[in-house]
DOFIKOL-868806 format. One record per residue (C-alpha): residue in one letter; x negated, y, z. Coordinates in steps of 0.5 Angstrom, whole numbers, plus 500, padded with zeros to 3 digits. Each point is the difference from the previous one (the first is absolute). Layout:
<nodes>
[node "A"; [X; Y; Z]],
...
</nodes>
This chain:
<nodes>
[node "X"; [500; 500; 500]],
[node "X"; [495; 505; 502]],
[node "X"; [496; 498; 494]],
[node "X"; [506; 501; 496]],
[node "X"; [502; 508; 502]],
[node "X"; [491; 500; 500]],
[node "X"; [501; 499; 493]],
[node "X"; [506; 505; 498]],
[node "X"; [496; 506; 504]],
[node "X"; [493; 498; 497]],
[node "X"; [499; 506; 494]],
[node "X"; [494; 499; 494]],
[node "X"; [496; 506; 499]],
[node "X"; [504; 503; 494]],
[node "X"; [506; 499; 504]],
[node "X"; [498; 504; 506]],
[node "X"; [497; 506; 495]],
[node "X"; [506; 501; 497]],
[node "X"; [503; 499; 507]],
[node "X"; [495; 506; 503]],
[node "X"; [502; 503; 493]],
[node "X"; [508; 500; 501]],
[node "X"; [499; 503; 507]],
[node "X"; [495; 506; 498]],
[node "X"; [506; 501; 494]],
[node "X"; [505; 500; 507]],
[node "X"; [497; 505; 504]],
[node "X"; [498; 505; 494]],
[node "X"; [507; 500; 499]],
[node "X"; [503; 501; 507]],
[node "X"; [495; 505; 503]],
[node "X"; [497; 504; 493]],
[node "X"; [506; 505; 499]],
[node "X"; [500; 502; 507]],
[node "X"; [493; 503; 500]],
[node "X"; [504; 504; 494]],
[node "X"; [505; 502; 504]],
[node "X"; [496; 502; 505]],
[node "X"; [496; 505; 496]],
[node "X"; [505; 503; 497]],
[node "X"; [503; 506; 504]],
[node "X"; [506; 503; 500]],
[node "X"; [503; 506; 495]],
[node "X"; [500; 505; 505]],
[node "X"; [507; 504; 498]],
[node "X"; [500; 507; 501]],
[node "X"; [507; 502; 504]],
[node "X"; [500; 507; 494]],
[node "X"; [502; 496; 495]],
[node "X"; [504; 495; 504]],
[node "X"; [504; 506; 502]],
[node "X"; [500; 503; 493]],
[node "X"; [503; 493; 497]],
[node "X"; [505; 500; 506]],
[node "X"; [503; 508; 498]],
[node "X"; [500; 497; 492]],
[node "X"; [505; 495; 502]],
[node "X"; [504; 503; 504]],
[node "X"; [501; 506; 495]],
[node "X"; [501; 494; 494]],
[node "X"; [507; 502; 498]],
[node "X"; [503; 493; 501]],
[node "X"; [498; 500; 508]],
[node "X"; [504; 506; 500]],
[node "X"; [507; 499; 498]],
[node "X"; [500; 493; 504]],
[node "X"; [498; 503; 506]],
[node "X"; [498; 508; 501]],
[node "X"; [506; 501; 497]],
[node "X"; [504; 497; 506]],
[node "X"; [495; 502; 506]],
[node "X"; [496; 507; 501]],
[node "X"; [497; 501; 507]],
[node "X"; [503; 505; 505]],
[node "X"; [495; 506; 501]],
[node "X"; [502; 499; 507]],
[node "X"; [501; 494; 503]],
[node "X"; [495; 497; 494]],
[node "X"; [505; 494; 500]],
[node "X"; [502; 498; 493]],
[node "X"; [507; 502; 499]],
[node "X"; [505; 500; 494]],
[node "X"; [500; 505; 495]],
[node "X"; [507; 499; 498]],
[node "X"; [504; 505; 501]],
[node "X"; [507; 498; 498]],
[node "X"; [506; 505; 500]],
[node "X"; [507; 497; 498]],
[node "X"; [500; 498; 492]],
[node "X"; [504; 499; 495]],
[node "X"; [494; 494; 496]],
[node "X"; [505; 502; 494]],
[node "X"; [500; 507; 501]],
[node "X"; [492; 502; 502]],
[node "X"; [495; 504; 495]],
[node "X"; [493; 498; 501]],
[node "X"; [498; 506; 504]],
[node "X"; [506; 497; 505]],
[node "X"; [496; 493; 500]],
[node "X"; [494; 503; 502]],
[node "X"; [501; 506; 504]],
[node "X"; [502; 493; 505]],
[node "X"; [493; 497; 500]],
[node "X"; [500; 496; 492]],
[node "X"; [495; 502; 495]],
[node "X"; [501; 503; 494]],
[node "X"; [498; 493; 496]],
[node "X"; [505; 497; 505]],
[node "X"; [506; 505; 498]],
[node "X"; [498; 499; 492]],
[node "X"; [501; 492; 502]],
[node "X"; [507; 502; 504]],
[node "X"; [502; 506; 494]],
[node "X"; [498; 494; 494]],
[node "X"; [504; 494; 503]],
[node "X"; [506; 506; 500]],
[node "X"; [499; 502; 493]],
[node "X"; [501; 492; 497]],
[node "X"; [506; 499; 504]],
[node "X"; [498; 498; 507]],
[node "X"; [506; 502; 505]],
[node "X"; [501; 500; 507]],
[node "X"; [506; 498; 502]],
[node "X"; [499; 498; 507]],
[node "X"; [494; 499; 505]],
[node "X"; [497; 494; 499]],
[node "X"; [499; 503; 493]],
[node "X"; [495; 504; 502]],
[node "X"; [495; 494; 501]],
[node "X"; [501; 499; 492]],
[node "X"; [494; 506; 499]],
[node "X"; [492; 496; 501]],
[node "X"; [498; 505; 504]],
[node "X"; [505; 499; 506]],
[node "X"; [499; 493; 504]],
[node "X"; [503; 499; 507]],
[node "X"; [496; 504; 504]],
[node "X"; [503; 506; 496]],
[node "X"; [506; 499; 499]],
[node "X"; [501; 499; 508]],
[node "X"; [497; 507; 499]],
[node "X"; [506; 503; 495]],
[node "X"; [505; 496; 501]],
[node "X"; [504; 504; 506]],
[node "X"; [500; 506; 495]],
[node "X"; [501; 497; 494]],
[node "X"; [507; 502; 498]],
[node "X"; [505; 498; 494]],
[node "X"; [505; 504; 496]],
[node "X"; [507; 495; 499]],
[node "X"; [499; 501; 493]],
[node "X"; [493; 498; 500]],
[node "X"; [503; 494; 501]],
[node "X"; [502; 498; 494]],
[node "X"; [495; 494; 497]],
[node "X"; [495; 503; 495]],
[node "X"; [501; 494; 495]],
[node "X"; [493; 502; 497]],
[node "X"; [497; 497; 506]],
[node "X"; [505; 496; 503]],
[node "X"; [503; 497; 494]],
[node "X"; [502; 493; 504]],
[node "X"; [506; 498; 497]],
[node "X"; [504; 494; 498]],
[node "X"; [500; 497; 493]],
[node "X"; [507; 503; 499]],
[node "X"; [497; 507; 500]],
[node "X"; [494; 498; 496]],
[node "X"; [503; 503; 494]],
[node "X"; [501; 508; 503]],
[node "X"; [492; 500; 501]],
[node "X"; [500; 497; 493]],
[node "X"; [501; 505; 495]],
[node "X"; [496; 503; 494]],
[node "X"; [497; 505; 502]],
[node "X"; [496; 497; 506]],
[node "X"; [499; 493; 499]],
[node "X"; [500; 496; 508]],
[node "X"; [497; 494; 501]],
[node "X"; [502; 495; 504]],
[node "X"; [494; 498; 505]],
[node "X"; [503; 494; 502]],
[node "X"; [502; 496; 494]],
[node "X"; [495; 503; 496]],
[node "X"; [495; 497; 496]],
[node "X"; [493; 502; 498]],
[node "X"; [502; 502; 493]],
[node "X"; [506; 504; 503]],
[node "X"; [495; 504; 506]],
[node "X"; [495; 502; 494]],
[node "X"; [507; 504; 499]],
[node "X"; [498; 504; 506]],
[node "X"; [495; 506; 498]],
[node "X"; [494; 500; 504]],
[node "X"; [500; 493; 501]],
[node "X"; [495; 495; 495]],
[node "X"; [500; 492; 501]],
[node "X"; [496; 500; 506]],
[node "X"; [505; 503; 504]],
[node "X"; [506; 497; 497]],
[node "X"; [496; 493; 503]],
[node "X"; [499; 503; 506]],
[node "X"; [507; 503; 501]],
[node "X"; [502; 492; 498]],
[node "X"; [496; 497; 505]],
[node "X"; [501; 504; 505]],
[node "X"; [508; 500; 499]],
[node "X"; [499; 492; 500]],
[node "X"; [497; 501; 507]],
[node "X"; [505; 504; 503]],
[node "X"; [506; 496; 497]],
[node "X"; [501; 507; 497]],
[node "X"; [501; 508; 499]],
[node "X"; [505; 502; 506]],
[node "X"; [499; 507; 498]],
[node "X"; [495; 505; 496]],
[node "X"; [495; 502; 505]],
[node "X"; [496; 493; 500]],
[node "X"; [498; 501; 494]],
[node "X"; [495; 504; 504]],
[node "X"; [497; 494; 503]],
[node "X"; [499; 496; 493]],
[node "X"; [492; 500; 500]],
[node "X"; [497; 506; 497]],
[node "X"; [505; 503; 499]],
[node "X"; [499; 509; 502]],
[node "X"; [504; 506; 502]],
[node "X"; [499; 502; 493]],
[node "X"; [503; 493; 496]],
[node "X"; [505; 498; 504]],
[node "X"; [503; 508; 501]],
[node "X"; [501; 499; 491]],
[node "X"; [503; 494; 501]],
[node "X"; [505; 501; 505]],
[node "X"; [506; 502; 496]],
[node "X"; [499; 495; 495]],
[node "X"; [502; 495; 504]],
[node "X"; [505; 497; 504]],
[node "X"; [501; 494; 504]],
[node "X"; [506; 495; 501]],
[node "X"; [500; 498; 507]],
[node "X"; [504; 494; 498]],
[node "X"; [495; 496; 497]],
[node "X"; [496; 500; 507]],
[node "X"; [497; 494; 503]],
[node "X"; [502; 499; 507]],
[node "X"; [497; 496; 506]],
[node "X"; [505; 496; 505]],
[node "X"; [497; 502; 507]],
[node "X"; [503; 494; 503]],
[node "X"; [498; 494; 494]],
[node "X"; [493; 503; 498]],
[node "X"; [493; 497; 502]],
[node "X"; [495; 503; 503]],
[node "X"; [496; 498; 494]],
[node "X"; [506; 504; 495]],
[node "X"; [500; 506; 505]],
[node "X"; [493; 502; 499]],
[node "X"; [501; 499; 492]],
[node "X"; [503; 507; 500]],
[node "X"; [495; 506; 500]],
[node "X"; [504; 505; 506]],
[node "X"; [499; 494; 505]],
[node "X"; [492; 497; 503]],
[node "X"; [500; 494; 503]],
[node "X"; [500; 503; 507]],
[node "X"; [507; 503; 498]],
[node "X"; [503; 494; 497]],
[node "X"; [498; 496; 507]],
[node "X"; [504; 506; 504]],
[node "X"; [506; 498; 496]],
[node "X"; [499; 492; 500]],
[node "X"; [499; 502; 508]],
[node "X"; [506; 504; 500]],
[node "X"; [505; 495; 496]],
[node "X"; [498; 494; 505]],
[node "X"; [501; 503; 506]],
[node "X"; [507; 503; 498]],
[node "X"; [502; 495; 496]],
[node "X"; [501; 504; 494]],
[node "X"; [501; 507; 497]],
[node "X"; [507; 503; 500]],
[node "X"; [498; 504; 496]],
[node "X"; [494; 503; 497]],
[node "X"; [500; 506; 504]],
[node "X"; [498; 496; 506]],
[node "X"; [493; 501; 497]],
[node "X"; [499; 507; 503]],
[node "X"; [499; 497; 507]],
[node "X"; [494; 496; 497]],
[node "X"; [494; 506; 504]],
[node "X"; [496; 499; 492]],
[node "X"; [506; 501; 497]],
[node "X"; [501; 508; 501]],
[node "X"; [505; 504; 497]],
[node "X"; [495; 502; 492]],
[node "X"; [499; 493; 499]],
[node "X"; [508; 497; 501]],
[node "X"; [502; 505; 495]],
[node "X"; [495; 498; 496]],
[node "X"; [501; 491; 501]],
[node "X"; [508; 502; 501]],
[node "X"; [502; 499; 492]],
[node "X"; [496; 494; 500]],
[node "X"; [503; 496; 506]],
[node "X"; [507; 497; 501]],
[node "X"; [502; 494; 505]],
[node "X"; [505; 495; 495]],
</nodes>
């Protein structure tokens, strides 16, 4: 036995070589690049021109419409404050001197005067949150001032043209061609100026994804699509809201949930929880006493969601 484990340790001499040799490669490879890095001495950074890069990106015009137009600092408190001012307003109503005498910039209020123009139109609160420059935080800002005349209320149909398959022929006519985006196909979106075959791809796509088009504004969410496009496209098309999928909160699987854009896995799991627990919805608005679910995203699931 001992002979035998002799044997398997004994080396020749080339062996033992290209054993020494193996090692020699080993340890030039472990410890050589440190003598490198040891060498090497930190860049110093000169804190000027740290500065100088910091006040650049502070002064790029994209920093400042998402964040300096929202705070400024109090001169007395040093504190950052809100630089909104708001008074009450009529959004349908308001020039662009009104907009930025309370706290927009001159570009925002050309965005607000430019969704005017073509045919954007408030006809209740929540519109305002239509506009790209106005999120939550905002508009929890305006809201209390905000003020809609009863004949603001009438629907601007170049907007919200939601319309059933009855109607379809009054948005029809020969001076401007309305394509409806739900049944459309390609061939038929290339109808719509300023949309190409891309486009056309990308809205059908998306329309698969959510089941279909429950109003004109989520064309906005198409990808790639700007402020610009999708302001010279919206009063060429119109939506068929009876041709939308809907998902049976009480049937469907956490799997089938999670296929719909507005609802993560996180939510889907709330909603699977919820059903268990109180054997059932009774009715979609049950949803609201989910805590994920507040009150921008059930009106946004709410045309999408049914209980039968």
């Amino acid at each position: 036995m001992k002979q035998h484990i002799k044997d398997y340790l004994s080396f020749t001499k080339s062996e033992r070589n290209g054993i020494l040799i193996l090692l020699s490669l080993i340890i030039i490879v472990l410890f050589i690049p440190r003598f490198f890095v040891a060498d090497k001495k930190p860049e110093e950074v000169s804190s000027e021109l740290y500065k100088i890069e910091i006040e650049k990106f502070l002064k790029d015009d994209r920093v400042n419409e998402s964040y300096e137009n929202k705070w400024q600092e109090d001169k007395s408190s040093g504190r950052k404050v809100s630089r909104f001012n708001p008074v009450v307003f009529n959004p349908n109503r308001l020039d662009k001197d009104g907009w930025v005498k309370m706290g927009f910039s001159p570009k925002q209020a050309d965005v607000i005067i430019k969704y005017r123009s073509k045919g954007g139109h408030f006809t209740k609160k929540e519109d305002f949150k239509k506009l790209f420059i106005i999120d939550d935080e905002v508009y929890r800002i305006f809201e209390p001032y905000i003020t809609i005349d009863e004949k603001d209320r009438i629907v601007d149909k170049r907007f919200d043209a939601v319309v059933n398959k009855s109607d379809l022929s009054k948005y029809t006519g020969s001076n401007v061609y309305k394509v409806e985006i739900n049944s459309a196909d390609s061939i038929e979106l290339l109808k719509i100026r300023g949309i190409g075959p891309t486009f056309a791809r990308r809205i059908i796509k998306y329309r698969d994804k959510l089941g279909g088009y429950s109003g004109i504004a989520q064309l906005a969410e198409v990808y790639g699509m700007d402020s610009t496009r999708f302001s010279s496209i919206m009063d060429q098309v119109i939506v068929d809201t009876s041709l939308v999928s809907v998902i049976n909160i009480n049937t469907a699987t956490l799997g089938e949930l999670r296929l719909h854009p507005y609802i993560d896995y996180y939510m889907a799991k709330a909603i699977m929880d919820k059903r268990i627990q109180q054997g059932g919805f009774k009715s979609v608005e049950d949803l609201k006493t989910i805590a994920l679910i507040n009150q921008n995203k059930y009106r946004r699931l709410k045309p999408y969601l049914s209980i039968r």
